[in-house]
Each structure stands twice: as C-alpha cells, then as structure tokens.
C-alpha positions in Angstrom: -109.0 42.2 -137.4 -110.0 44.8 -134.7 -110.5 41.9 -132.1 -107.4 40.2 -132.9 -105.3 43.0 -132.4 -107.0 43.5 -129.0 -106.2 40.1 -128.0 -102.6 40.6 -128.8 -102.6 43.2 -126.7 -104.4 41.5 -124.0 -101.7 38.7 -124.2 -98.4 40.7 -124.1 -99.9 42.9 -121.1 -100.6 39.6 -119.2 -97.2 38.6 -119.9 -95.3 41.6 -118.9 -97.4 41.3 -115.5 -96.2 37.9 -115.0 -92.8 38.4 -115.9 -92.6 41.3 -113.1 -94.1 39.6 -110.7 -91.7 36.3 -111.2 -88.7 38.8 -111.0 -89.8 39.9 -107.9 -90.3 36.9 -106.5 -86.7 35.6 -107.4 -85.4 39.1 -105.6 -87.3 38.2 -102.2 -85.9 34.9 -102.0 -82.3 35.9 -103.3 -82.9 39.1 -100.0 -84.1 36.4 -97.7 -81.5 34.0 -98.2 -78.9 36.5 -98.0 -80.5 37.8 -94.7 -80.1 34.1 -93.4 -76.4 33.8 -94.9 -76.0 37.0 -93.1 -77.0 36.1 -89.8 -75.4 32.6 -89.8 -71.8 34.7 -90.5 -73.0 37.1 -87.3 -73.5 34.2 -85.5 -70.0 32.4 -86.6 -68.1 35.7 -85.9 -70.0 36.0 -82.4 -69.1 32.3 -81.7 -65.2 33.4 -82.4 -65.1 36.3 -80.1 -66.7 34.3 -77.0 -63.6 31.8 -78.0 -61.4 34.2 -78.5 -62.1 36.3 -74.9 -62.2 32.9 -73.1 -58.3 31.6 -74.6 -57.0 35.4 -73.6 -58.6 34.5 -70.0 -56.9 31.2 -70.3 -53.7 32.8 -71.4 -53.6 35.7 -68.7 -54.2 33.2 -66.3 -51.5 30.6 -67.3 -48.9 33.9 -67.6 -49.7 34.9 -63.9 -49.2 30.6 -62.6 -46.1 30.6 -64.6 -44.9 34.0 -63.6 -46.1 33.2 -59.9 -44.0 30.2 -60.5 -41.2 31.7 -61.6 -40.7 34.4 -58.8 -42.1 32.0 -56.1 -39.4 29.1 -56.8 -35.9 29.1 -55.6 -33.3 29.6 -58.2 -30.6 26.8 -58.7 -26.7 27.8 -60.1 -24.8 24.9 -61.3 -21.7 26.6 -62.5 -18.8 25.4 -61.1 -20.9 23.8 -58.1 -24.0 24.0 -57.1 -25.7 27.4 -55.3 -29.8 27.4 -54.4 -31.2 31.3 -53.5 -34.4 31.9 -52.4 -37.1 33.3 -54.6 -36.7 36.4 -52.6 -33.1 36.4 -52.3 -32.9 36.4 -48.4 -31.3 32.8 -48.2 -28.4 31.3 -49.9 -26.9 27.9 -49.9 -23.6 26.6 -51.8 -22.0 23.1 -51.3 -18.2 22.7 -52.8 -15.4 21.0 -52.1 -11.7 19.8 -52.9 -9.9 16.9 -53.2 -6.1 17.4 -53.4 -4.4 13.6 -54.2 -0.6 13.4 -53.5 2.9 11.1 -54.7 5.6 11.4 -52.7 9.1 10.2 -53.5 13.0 11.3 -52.0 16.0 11.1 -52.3 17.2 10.6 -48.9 20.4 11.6 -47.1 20.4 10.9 -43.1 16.9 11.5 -42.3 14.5 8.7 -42.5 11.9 9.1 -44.9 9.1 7.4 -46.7 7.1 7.8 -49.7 3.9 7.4 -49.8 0.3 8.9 -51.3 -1.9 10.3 -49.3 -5.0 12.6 -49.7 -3.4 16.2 -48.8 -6.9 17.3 -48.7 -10.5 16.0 -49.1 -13.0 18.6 -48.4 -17.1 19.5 -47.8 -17.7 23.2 -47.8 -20.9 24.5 -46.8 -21.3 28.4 -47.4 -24.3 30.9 -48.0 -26.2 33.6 -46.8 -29.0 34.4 -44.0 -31.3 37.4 -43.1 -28.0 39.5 -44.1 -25.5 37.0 -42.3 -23.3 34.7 -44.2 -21.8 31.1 -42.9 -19.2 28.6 -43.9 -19.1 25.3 -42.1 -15.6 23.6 -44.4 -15.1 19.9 -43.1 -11.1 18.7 -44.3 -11.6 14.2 -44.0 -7.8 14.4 -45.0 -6.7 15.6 -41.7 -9.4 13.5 -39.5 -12.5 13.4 -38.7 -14.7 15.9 -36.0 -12.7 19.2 -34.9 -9.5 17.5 -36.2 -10.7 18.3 -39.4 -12.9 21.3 -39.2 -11.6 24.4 -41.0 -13.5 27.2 -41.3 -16.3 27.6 -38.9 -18.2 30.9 -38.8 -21.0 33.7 -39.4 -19.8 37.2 -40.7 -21.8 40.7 -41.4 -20.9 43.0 -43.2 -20.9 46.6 -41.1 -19.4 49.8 -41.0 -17.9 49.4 -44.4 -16.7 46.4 -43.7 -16.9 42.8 -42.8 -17.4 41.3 -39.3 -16.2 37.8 -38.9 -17.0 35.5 -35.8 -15.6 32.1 -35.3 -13.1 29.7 -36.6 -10.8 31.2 -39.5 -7.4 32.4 -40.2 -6.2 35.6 -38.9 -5.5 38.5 -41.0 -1.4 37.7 -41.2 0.6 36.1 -44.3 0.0 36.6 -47.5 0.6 33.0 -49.2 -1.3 31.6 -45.8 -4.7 34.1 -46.9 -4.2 31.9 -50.4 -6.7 29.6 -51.2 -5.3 26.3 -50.9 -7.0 25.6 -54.6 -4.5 28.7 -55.5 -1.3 28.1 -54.7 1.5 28.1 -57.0 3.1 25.4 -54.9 2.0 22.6 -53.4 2.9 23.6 -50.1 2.8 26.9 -48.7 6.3 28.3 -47.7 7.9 28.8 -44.6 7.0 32.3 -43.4 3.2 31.0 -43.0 1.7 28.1 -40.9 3.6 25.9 -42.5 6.7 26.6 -40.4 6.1 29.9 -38.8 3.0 29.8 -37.3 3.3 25.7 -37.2 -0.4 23.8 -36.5 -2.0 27.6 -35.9 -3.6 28.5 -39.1 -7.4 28.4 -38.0 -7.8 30.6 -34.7 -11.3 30.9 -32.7 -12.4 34.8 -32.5 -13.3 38.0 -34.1 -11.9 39.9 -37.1 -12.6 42.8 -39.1 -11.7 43.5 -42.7 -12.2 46.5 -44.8 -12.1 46.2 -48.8 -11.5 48.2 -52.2 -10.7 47.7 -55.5 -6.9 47.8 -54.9 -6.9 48.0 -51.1 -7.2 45.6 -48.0 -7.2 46.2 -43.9 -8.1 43.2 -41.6 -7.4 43.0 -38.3 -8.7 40.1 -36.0 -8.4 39.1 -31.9 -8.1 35.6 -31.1 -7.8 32.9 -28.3 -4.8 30.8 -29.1 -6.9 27.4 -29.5 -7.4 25.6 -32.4 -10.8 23.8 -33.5 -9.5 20.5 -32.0 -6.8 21.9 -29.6 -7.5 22.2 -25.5 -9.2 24.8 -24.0 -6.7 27.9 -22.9 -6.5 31.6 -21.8 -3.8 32.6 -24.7 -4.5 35.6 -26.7 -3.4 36.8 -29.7 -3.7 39.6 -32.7 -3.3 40.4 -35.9 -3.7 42.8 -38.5 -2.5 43.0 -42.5 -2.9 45.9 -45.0 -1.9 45.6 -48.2 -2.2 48.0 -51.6 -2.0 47.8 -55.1 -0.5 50.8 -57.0 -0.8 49.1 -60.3 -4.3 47.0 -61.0 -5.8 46.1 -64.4 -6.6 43.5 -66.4 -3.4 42.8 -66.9 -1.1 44.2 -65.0 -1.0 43.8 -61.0 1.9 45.4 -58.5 1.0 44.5 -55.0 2.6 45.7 -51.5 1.2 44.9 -47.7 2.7 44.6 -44.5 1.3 42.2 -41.1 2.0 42.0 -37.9 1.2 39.0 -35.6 1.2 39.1 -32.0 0.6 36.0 -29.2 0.3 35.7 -26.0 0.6 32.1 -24.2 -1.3 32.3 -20.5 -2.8 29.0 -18.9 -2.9 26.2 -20.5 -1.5 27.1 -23.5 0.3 24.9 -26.0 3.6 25.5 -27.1 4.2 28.2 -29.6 7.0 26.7 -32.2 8.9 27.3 -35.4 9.2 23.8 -36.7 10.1 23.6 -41.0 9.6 20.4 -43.2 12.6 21.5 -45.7 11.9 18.9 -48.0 8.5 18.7 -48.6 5.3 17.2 -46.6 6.2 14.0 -45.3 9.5 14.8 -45.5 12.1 15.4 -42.9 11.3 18.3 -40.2 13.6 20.9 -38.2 12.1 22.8 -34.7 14.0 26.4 -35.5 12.2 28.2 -32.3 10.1 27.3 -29.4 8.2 29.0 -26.9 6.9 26.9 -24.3 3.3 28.1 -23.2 4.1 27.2 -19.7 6.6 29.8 -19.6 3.6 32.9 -20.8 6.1 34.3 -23.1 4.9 36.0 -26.4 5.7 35.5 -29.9 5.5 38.7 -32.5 6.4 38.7 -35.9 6.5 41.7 -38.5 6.3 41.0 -42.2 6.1 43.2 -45.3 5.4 41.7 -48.4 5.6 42.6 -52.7 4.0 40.8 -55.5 3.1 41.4 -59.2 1.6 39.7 -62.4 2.1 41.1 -65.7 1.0 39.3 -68.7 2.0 35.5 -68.6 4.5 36.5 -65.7 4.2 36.5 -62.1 6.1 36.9 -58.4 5.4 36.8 -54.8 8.0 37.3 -51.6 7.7 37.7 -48.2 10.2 38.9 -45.0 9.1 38.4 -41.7 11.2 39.1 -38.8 10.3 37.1 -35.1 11.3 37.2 -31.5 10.3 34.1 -29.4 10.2 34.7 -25.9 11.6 32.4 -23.1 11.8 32.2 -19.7 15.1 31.9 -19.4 18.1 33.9 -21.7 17.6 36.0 -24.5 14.7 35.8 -26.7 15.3 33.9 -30.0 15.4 36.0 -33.1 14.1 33.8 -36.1 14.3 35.4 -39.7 12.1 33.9 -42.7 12.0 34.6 -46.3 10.4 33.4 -49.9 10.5 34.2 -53.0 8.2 32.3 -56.0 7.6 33.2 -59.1 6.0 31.8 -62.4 5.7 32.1 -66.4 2.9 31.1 -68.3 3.6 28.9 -71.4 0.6 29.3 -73.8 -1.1 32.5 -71.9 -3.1 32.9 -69.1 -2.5 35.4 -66.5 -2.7 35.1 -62.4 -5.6 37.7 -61.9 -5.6 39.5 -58.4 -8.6 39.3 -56.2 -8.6 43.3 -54.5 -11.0 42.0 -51.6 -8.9 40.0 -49.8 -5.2 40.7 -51.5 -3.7 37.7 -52.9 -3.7 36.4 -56.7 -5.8 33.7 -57.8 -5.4 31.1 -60.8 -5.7 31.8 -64.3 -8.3 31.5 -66.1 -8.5 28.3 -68.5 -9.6 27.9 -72.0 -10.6 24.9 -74.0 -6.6 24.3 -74.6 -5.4 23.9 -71.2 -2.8 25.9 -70.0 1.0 25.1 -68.8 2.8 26.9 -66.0 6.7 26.7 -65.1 7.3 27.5 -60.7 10.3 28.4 -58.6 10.8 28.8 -55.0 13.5 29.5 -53.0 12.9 29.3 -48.8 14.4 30.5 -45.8 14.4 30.5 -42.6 17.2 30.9 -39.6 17.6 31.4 -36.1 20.5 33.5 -35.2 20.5 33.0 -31.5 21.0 29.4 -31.5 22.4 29.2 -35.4 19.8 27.2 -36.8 18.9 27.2 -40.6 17.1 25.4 -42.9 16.5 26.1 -47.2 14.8 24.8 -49.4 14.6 24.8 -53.4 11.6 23.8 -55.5 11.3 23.8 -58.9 7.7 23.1 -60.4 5.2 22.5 -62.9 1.6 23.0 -63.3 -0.9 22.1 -66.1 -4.8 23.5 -65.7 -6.6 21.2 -68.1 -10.3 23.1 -66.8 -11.0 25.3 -64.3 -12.0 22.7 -61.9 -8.6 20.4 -62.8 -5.1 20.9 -62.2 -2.2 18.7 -61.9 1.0 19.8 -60.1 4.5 18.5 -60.2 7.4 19.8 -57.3 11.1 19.0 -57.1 12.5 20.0 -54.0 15.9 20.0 -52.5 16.1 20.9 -49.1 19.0 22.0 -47.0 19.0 21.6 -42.7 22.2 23.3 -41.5 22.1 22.7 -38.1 25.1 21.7 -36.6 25.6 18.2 -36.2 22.7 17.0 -37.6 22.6 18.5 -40.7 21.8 16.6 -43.6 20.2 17.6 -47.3 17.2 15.9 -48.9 15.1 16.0 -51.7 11.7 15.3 -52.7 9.4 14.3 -56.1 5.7 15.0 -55.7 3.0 15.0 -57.8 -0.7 15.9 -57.0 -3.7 15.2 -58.7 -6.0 18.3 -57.8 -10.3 18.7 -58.3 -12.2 21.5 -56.9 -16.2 22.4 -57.7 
C-alpha cells in the first residue's frame, strides 16, 4: 500500500513538470512569433514613410514647375477681345477692331444723290504697353489702304501727372469729335467737329498733353497741319480743352468744358475749309468757309460745351464760334451749333468716362436694350449769308455689348441763296466692335 501511494505521487509530480514545461514552451513560441509579427509591422510602417517622404518631394517639386509655370507664362484676356501681358507685366499687347456696315437711301430735291452701302468703317487696332510706354497703331480699310487709312499712330507716357502723347491723333478740341466712333449717339458726328468744322483734319501729327481726375479733364496739344496721308507742310496749329463735371455718380452726370482751336496755314499748306454734308454721308455737301493755305491766314475757333445723363435720359450741345481769315476783305465769321439728346426704353444709362470727358454706351444686359435719338444742327456764315440745318431723328438697339444696330432719318436744309434745296436721308448701319 505504502509503495503504491509513492508511485502516485511519483506520477502526478512527473506530470505537473511536464505540463509546466509544455506551457512554457507554447509562451516562447506565442513571444517569438509576436516578435516577428512585430518587426514585419516596423518594417511595413518604415516602407510607408520612405513612400510617403518621396510623394511630398514629388509634390513640392510639381507645386514649384506649376507655380514656375504659372508666374513664368504670359497671361491671355479674352474679354471683349483679346489682350496678352507678360508674366512680369512689363509688355502688353491688345488687338481690336470695328466694322461699321451702312444703307443709305434719300429723298432727293435738286441735289444729285445716290444710295448706296458702303463699309463706314472697317478697322485693325493694335494697342499695348512697353517698358512704361504705350502704342496704338489703328488701320481704317474703309477709307483706303496705307496713310489713307491710318488713324491713330503713336507712343504716349505718362508724366508729370499726366499723359504725354506723340504722333498721329486728334487734338484736344470737340467734344463729340473726342467720342469714340463705337460711341456715338448718331451715326455721324455733327457739324461743329471734323465733320464740317474742322473738314478732313481730325487726326493731326504732333505732341499733346492731357491731365485727368475723376470728374476733371485738361489737354492741350501742338500740331503740324498735315494729315497721315496729306503733303508735307510748315502749318501749325493748337489746341486745348478743359472740361468738368459738377455732378458725377453712378447715375447721375452734369458735364461742362470749353476748347479752343487755333491754325496757322504757312508753305504748302492745304486749304482750311468749312464744308457740311446736311443730309447725311453720301449725301449732298455745302462749302460754308474757306481759307486758302496759300493766302497764310489763320483759322480759330472758341467752343463751350454742357452735357448730362440722368437715369435712362441723356443730352449733349455744343457752340463754337469761328473766324476764317482771308487775304482779301473781312474775315468770315462762321457760327455752329448741336444739340442731341436720348431716352432709354427698357433701362440702361450712358455712363461718363472722367479721363477723357465724354459719355460712353450703356451697358447691355441679356435683354438688349432700345434707345430713341434727336439732333438738331447748325451752322451759318454771316459774312457771306450761308446756312445749312439739319434734323435727325434716330434709333438705336444694343443687342450685346459688342452689337448695335442704328437707324437715322434726316432732313437737311441748305439755304444758300440760289442754290438752296432740302433733302433727306434713311440710313441704317449694322455695327460690331471687339
């Protein structure tokens, strides 16, 4: 009994030494294989972070090509034409253009006329900036080809709070003449402007000077009396126009200014004339005042002027008062006046454009916008009783701001004795600008 009790005891000691040393078997491996499990996720997560550093370098270096290209590429506009400026902003180029397509009709009296179509305009504009200068090279192929048709032609810097200009551009004089031929309420400008006073000199060759605010202008400008296309010649001639604006907001605009205009024919000088078509382009002309250049007489001319927009409604009227020397007998004293004004149907409002004076277009929403005109023209010569008048009546629809299309009815009046007659005029012009 004694040696079976030993054995028992014997057997369960073996077996409680080869249970502990199975358990701690099973909890080496079990250490072990979380030691490798361990070092496998070490190695995963080191694997991520080489990836991880080499995408961020992959990253930084795409931002800084794509920012380099970004800053280092010229940056192209597209609104309302097309405008490309240098990545660093020194250099600016713009290309526009115009292309004003006209109907004439009349009603004629004793003047021959004919009606016809005709492009009024068809223009190129080149314009832009540089190293501080700005340029405008403006090419018209409706009135010919070379210097016939060159317009404006020069540099400019702005100086001395102010603007320089050098070249080929109108002189600082007459208000509906400073109006963007894209702007005006009529289709042809009236007769206080180059259109009859100042006829075939609206783009001069020389300097001028014009100083800018808000609601201010003062331009004045020195020029040789020549033309792009016109002969070489020793005439001289001035200018200068100030204008201000009392009342200027959004939507309000009262607008005053006087000119003066001054020129002085010397060798080889064309003739400086007065000459009025009183019905319309193509329509029948009248020579109010002449001075011949061969004589070296001067022309001068003083003009005030008033205009105003308020809401949908606008005016515009000019005086101007000239003498027109001769060689022989008194000077003639021509006397020219317009006044135009407009009302807009379904809104809009003729916005004013403070740094050069004058009122632009409205602006034009999706619906398109309708616009009723008036004009009423005048010009005389009291020495030699000369007079010519013209009414116009108008419409104008903006379907975009790049569209417009313009309807005139004029009836024009030439009172000079003996052959005075009256004619009128229907014209209708198809009108794109970018």
């Amino acid at each position: 009994m004694r040696y079976s009790l030993l054995a028992a005891a014997l057997a369960v000691a073996m077996g409680s030494t080869s249970f502990s040393a199975t358990a701690a078997d099973n909890r080496d491996q079990t250490i072990a294989e979380l030691k490798a499990q361990l070092e496998a996720l070490t190695a995963k997560v080191a694997e991520l972070e080489e990836r991880s550093d080499a995408q961020s370098d992959v990253n930084i270096d795409t931002a800084a090509q794509l920012d380099k290209i970004t800053t280092g590429s010229p940056k192209i506009d597209t609104k309302g034409g097309v405008k490309v400026t240098s990545a660093d902003g020194k250099f600016e180029a713009s290309i526009g253009g115009r292309i004003h397509f006209d109907t004439y009709a009349f009603d004629r009296d004793i003047a021959s006329t004919t009606g016809t179509t005709e492009f009024r305009r068809a223009r190129l504009t080149l314009g832009g900036k540089a190293y501080g200068w700005e340029y405008k090279l403006e090419q018209d192929f409706g009135a010919g080809t070379n210097l016939d048709g060159l317009r404006d032609a020069y540099i400019a810097k702005s100086a001395l709070g102010g603007k320089f200009t050098i070249g080929h551009f109108k002189p600082y004089r007459a208000m509906e003449e400073l109006t963007s031929s894209n702007e005006l309420l009529m289709m042809e400008r009236p007769f206080a402007s180059a259109t009859g006073l100042f006829s075939g000199r609206q783009f001069q060759q020389g300097v001028g000077y014009l100083r800018a605010g808000e609601n201010y202008t003062a331009g004045a400008a020195v020029f040789n009396l020549r033309g792009a296309s016109s002969s070489r010649n020793e005439g001289m001639g001035a200018s200068g126009r100030v204008t201000f604006a009392p009342i200027n907001n959004d939507n309000n605009t009262l607008h005053l200014g006087a000119w003066y205009s001054y020129e002085n024919a010397n060798q080889g000088s064309d003739n400086l004339s007065a000459s009025f078509n009183y019905a319309g382009r193509r329509g029948p002309s009248q020579s109010i005042a002449t001075t011949t250049g061969a004589s070296r007489n001067e022309v001068t001319v003083y003009a005030v002027e008033a205009a105003g927009s308020f809401g949908p409604a606008f005016f515009q009227a000019e005086y101007a008062d000239a003498t027109f020397g001769q060689p022989l007998g008194r000077d003639q004293d021509v006397t020219s006046y317009y006044v135009q004004g407009s009302f807009m149907l379904n809104g809009g409002h003729k916005p004013y454009k403070g740094g050069t004076g004058v009122f632009g277009s409205p602006k034009v929403a999706d619906k398109g916008l309708w616009e009723l005109t008036g004009r009423y023209d005048y010009a005389e010569n009291e020495t030699l009783n000369r007079e010519v008048t013209s009414w116009i009546l108008g419409v104008n629809y903006y379907v975009n701001p790049n569209l417009r299309f313009m309807f005139n009815y004029t009836q024009g009046d030439n009172e000079v004795p003996v052959n005075g007659e009256e004619t009128a005029q229907y014209a209708l012009r198809t009108q794109f600008s970018w």
